[in-house]
N, C-alpha and C positions, 0 to 999 in steps of 0.2 A: 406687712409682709410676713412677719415670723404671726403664726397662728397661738392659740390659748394654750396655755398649758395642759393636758393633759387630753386635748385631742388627741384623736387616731382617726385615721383616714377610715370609712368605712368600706371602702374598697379591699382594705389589707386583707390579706392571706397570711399563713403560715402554715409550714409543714417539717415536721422534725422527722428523720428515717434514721434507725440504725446499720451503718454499713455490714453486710452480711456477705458470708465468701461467695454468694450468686451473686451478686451486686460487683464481684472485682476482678479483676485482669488477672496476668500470670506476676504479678509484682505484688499481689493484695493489695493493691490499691483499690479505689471506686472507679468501674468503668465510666469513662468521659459520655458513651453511652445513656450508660446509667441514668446520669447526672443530669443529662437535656431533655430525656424524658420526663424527669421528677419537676424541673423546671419549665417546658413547656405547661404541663400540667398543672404548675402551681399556678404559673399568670394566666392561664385560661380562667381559674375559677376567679378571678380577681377580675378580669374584665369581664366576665359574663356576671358577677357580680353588680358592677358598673351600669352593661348595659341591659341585663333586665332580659335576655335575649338570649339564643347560645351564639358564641363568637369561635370564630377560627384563626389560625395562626398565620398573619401575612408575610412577616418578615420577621427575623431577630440579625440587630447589630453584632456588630465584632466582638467577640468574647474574647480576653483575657482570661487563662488560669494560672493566677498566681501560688498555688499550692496544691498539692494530693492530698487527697483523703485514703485513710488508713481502713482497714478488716476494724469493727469493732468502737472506730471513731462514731459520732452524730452527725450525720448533715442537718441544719437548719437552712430554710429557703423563706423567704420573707420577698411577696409581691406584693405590688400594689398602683393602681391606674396613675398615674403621672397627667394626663390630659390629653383629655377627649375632643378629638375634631368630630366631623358630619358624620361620617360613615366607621369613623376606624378611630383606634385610641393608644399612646402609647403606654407600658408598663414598663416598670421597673423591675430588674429583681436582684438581689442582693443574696448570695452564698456563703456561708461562713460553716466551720467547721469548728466542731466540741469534743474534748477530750475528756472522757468521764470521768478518767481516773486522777489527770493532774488539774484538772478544772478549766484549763487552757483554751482560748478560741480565739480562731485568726478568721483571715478574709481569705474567701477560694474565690471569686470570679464573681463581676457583676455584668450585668446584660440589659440592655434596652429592647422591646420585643412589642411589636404593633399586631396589633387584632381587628380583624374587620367583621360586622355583622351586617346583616341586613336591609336593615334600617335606622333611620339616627341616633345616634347614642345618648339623645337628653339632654341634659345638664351637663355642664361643664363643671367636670368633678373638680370638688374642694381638695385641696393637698393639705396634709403634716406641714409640707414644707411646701412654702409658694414659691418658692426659690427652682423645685425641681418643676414645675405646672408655667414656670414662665422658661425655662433651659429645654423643655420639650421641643415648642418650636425651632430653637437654635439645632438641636438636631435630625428634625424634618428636614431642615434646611439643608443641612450635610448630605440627607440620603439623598436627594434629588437633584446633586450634583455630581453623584460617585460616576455615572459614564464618562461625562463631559472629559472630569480629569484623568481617566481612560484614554479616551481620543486624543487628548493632549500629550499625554507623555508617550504613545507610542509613535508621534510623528515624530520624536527626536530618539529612536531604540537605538540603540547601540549591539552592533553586532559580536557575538559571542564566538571564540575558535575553540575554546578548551572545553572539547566534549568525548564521552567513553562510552558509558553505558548506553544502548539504548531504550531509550524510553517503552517499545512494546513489552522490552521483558516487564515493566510492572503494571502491564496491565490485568486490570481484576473486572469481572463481568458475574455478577451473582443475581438471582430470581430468587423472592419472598414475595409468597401467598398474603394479601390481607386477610387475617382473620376476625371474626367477634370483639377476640380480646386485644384485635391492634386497635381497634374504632372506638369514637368518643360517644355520645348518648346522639349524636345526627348521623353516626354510621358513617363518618369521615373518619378516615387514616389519622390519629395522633399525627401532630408535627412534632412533637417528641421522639415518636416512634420511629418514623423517616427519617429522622436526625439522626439516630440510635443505630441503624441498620445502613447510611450513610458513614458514619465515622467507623463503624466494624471495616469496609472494602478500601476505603481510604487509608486503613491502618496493614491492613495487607500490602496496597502498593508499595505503602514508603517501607514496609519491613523485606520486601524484594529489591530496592536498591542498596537499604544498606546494609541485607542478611543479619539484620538483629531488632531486636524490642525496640521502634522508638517510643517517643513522650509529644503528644499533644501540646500543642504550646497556645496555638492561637486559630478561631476560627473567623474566616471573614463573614460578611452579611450573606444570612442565607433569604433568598426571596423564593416566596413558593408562588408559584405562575397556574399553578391548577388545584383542585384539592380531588385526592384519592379515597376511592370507597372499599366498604367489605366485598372480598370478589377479584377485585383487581389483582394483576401482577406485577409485580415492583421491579422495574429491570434497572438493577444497581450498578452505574461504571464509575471505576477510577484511575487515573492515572499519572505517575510523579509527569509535573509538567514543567519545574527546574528544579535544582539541584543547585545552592551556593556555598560558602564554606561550611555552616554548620548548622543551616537547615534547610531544607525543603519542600516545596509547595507542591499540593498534589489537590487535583482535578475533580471533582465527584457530584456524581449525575442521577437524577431518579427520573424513569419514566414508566407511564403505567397504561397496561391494557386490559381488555377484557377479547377475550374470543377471537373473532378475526378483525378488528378494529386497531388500525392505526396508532402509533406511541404517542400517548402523551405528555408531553413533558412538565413535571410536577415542579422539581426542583433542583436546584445549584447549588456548589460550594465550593469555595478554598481554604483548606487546612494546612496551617506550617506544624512543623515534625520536627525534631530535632534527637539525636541518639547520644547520650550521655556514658561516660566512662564509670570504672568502679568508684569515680573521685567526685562524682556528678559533675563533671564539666565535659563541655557541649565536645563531639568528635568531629573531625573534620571528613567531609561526606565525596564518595567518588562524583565526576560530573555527567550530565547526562547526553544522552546525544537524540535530538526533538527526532519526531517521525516526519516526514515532507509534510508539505502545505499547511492543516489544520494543527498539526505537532509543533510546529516552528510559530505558527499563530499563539497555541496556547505558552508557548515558551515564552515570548516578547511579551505576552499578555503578565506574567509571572514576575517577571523586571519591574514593570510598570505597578500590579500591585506591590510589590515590595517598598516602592518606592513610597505610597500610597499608606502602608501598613505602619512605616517607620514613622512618617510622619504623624501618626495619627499617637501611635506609642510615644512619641517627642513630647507633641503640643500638648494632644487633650488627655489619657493616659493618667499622665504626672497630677499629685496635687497642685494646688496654684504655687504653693510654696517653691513646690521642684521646677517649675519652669523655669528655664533659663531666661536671660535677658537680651533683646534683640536677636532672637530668633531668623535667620537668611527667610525673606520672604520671595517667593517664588509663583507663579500659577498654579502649582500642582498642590501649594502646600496653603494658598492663603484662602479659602474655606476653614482650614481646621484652626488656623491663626483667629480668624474671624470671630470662629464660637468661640475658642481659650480668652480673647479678649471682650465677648461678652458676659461671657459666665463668670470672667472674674469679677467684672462689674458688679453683675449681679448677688453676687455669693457674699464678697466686700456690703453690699447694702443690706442684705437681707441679717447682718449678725445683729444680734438686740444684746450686745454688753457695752456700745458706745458710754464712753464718757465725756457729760458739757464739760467742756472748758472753761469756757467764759462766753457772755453773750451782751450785744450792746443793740440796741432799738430791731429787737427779734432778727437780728443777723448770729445765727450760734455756730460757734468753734467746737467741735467734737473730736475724741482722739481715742486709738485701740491699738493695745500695745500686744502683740501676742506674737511668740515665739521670738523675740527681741526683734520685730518689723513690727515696727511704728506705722500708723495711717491717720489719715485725722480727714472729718466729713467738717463740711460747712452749708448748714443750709439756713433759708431765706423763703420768703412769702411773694408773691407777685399775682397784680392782677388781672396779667396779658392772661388770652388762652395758653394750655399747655401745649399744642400743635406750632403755634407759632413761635413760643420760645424756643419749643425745640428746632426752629427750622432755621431761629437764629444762633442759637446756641453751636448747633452742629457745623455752622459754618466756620471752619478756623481760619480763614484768612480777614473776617471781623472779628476775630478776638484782639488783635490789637487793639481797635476803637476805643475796647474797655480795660485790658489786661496789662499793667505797666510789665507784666514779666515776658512776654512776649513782642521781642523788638520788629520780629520782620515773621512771616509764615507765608512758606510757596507750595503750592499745591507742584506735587511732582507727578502723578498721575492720577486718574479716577478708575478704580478697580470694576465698581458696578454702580448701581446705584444708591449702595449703601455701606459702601465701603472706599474709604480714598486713603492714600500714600501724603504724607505734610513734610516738610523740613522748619523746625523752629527754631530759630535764632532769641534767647533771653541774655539777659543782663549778664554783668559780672556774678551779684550773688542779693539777696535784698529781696523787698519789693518795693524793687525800683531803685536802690542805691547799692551803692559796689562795697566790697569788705574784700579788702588784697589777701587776708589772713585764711579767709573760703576760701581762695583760688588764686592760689602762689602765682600760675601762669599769668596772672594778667589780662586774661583774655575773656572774649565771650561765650558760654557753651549753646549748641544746638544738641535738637534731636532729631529724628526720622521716625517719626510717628502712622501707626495703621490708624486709621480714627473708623469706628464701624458704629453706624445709627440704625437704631431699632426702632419704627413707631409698636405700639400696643396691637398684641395679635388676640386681646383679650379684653373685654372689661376688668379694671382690677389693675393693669396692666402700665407700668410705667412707660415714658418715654426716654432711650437709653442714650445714651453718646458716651463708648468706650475705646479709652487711647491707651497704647502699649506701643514700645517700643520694638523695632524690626531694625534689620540689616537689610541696603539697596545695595549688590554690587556700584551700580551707576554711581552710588551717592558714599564713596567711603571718606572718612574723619579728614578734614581739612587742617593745616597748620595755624588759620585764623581762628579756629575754634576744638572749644574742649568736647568731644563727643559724650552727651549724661545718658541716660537712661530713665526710663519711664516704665515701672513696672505693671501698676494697674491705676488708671484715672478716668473720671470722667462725670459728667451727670445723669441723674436721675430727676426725671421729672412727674409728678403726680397727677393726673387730669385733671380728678374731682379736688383735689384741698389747692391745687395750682403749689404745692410745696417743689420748689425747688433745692436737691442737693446735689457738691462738689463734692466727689471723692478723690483721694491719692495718697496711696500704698509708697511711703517714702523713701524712695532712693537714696543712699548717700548725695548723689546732687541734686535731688530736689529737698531735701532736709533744710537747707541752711537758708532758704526761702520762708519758711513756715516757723523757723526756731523760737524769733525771739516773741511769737505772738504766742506759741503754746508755753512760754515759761512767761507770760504775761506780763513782757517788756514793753509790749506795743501791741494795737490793733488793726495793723494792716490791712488783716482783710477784711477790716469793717469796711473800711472806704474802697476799696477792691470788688466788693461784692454790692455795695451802695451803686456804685459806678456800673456794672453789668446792669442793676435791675434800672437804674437810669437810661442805659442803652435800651435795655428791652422796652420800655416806655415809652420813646423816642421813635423806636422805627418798629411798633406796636401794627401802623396802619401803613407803613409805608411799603412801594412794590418792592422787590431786592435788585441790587443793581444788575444794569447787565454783564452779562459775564460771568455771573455769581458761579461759584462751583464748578465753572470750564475751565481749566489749563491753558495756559495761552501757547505753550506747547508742549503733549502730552509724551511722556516719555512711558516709553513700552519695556520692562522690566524680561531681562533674558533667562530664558527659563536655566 
């Protein structure tokens, strides 16, 4: 997984620019502007790198900008292809910002951003990190759902009374000439540049509601639906389309014509705003009041992203570290639950500082102690295929067969077909014997587990089964039992070497289950994992029973 030392991706890019006062707003900051021109531009040359071809700009994901850039500061921008499907490839790009004088550098905003060429893009680029070349797909997956959870959450909108301002006053309507120096070497409009000339009308709107400078905060996915040429005219709208306490989402539209020819609509976006005091803290913003029909459309639409935006800054955002535990799982929210608990899988296996523990007839105990969170891998050889381990493996309601820590497991719903809702019922504390001193209660604890299985979208490509713990309103903490927690667990499985590994990121209650085998009092989970690759051995040929994986009655989770 982790590559040779001293590789570099040959895709990579880099571009270092000094902020200069054309480059900055009326704050001397670096226009945000600026900024998506320099980075559209940098992952262009990184996938056309790639593909050998010139490429154009499909879409870029939600940008967070976690800092400004100063008159005088470095922007550094570092691209580089992530993984290339048929037609189109994701990039990466990573922002950070250099202070000359005190040597300082932090992180301004990273971006995920898909480029499509013509024709097939080749080889499935090698990555630095294979860790980010197998998390690509997990975020394919995310874009290809963002309507659905649109649809979803405005059949349950909630109706708004507190409105003021009307919304026409911020409307902005501006026309820019493509010229020479807007187009790339195929005489297509920069998407940098669209970007650029987008976030200028957009910053006008939200500064007519709230008669001051705001600050760029976050931009949602922008999808470009056409590409624009030299010639064209760019007819630019934007408009605040809500207003909440202390920021604002505003509306903005590109569409381009030539002569007497019909508009066409290039591209989309939503940008939150926010206006800060002399203290830098966020101001509390007037409310708006939608225009009829398509005004109150985009307003309800605005609720809904937000709801969308928050979740995405919760789950995926945070390092794995920051995530909380047991996250409220929801329809609108369990996509982005999905990927946090695949990537953590993923990210947990791909580190190369494990340490053996101890190993008995090549069943090996592994452990990683960083930032005082303990984890420990245990992996094992088998000689079933890896498809079919994985189809037994993923199944938790046979994990008891082989699991003495798992007394009972109910399937409480099936989300899709790669994702299901579990409740586990384990022992007092042990594997497999009780210790009153673990768990003063007496009792037994359960979890409520999201279990999400990944087969290989790749040669190279593990087979994944990742468990984290979630919140079911339906399903809250019972008196017969201790509610634990389950941070990041699960397996990895290898095609080609058939290597199988358990990972889990140790909870305080899942710790006293693994304790006395990593202070090499006992080897529990020799015979624990002896036992699995027996199961797998056993029903190697066998069909799965029926029923397997249905609910016997499914419970439907209220959004």
């Amino acid at each position: 997984i982790v590559e040779k030392e001293g590789y570099r991706n040959p895709t990579e890019v880099k571009k270092s620019q000094i902020v200069m006062p054309c480059h900055a707003n009326h704050c001397q900051e670096l226009s945000v502007g600026q900024l998506l021109k320099w980075m559209d531009s940098t992952a262009c040359l990184s996938a056309e790198r790639h593909a050998g071809c010139p490429c154009v700009t499909a879409s870029v994901d939600d940008i967070h900008f976690e800092h400004t850039v100063g008159v005088g500061q470095v922007v550094n921008i570092q691209a580089k292809v992530n993984r290339a499907f048929t037609t189109s490839m994701e990039v990466g790009i990573v922002v950070s910002c250099e202070d000359l004088f005190s040597g300082r550098h932090w992180k301004v905003c990273q971006a995920f951003a898909t480029f499509v060429t013509q024709r097939p893009t080749g080889e499935k680029v090698k990555c630095l990190k294979q860790v980010e070349h197998s998390l690509a797909a997990e975020r394919r997956r995310m874009r290809t759902v963002h309507t659905d959870i649109m649809k979803d959450l405005l059949t349950n909108r909630v109706q708004e009374t507190e409105m003021a301002v009307p919304a026409e006053r911020t409307r902005v309507e501006s026309v820019e000439l493509v010229l020479p120096t807007h187009a790339n070497h195929q005489v297509n409009t920069f998407g940098g540049q669209i970007m650029a000339w987008m976030e200028n009308v957009a910053t006008i709107a939200a500064s007519r509601l709230c008669n001051a400078h705001p600050t760029l905060q976050t931009i949602d996915m922008f999808y470009f639906r056409a590409p624009s040429h030299v010639g064209d005219r760019l007819v630019l709208k934007a408009i605040v389309n809500n207003a909440f306490k202390n920021s604002m989402e505003v509306g903005v539209c590109a569409e381009a014509y030539q002569g007497e020819e019909p508009l066409r609509h290039i591209n989309s976006a939503f940008m939150t705003f926010e206006v800060c005091d002399s203290y830098g803290k966020p101001c509390t913003l007037p409310r708006i009041r939608p225009e009829p029909l398509d005004g109150w459309r985009r307003y309800q639409e605005a609720i809904a992203r937000r709801k969308i935006r928050l979740d995405r800054k919760y789950i995926i955002s945070c390092k794995q570290t920051e995530v909380p535990l047991s996250v409220p799982w929801d329809l609108s929210n369990q996509v982005y639950l999905s990927y946090n608990n695949v990537s953590a899988l993923k990210m947990l296996a791909a580190r190369n500082d494990w340490v053996l523990n101890s190993e008995k007839n090549k069943v090996s105990l592994y452990t990683l102690e960083k930032k005082q969170v303990l984890s420990f891998m245990i992996e094992f050889e088998t000689d079933i295929s890896a498809e079919r381990a994985f189809m037994l493996l993923s199944d938790l309601n046979r994990r008891v067969e082989w699991d003495p820590n798992y007394e009972r497991c109910e399937l409480i719903h099936i989300v899709d077909d790669d994702d299901f809702l579990y409740r586990v019922v384990t022992p007092l504390v042990g594997w497999g014997s009780a210790s009153p001193s673990a768990n003063p209660q007496g009792i037994a604890q359960d979890f409520i587990l999201l279990a999400s299985r990944r087969q290989p979208c790749d040669s190279g490509d593990p087979y994944v089964i990742a468990l984290r713990s979630v919140t079911l309103p339906t399903h809250p903490p019972t008196e017969g039992c201790n509610r634990g927690e389950v941070l990041c667990a699960g397996f990895s499985i290898q095609e080609v070497s058939k290597n199988i590994s358990y990972f889990n990121q140790a909870s305080p209650e899942v710790l006293p289950y693994i304790s006395t085998d990593i202070a090499g009092l006992s080897s529990s989970f020799y015979s624990i994992f002896c036992t699995c690759n027996t199961f797998l051995q056993e029903n190697r040929d066998k069909p799965d029973p029926a029923g397997d994986q249905q609910p016997s009655s499914p419970v439907k989770t209220p959004l």
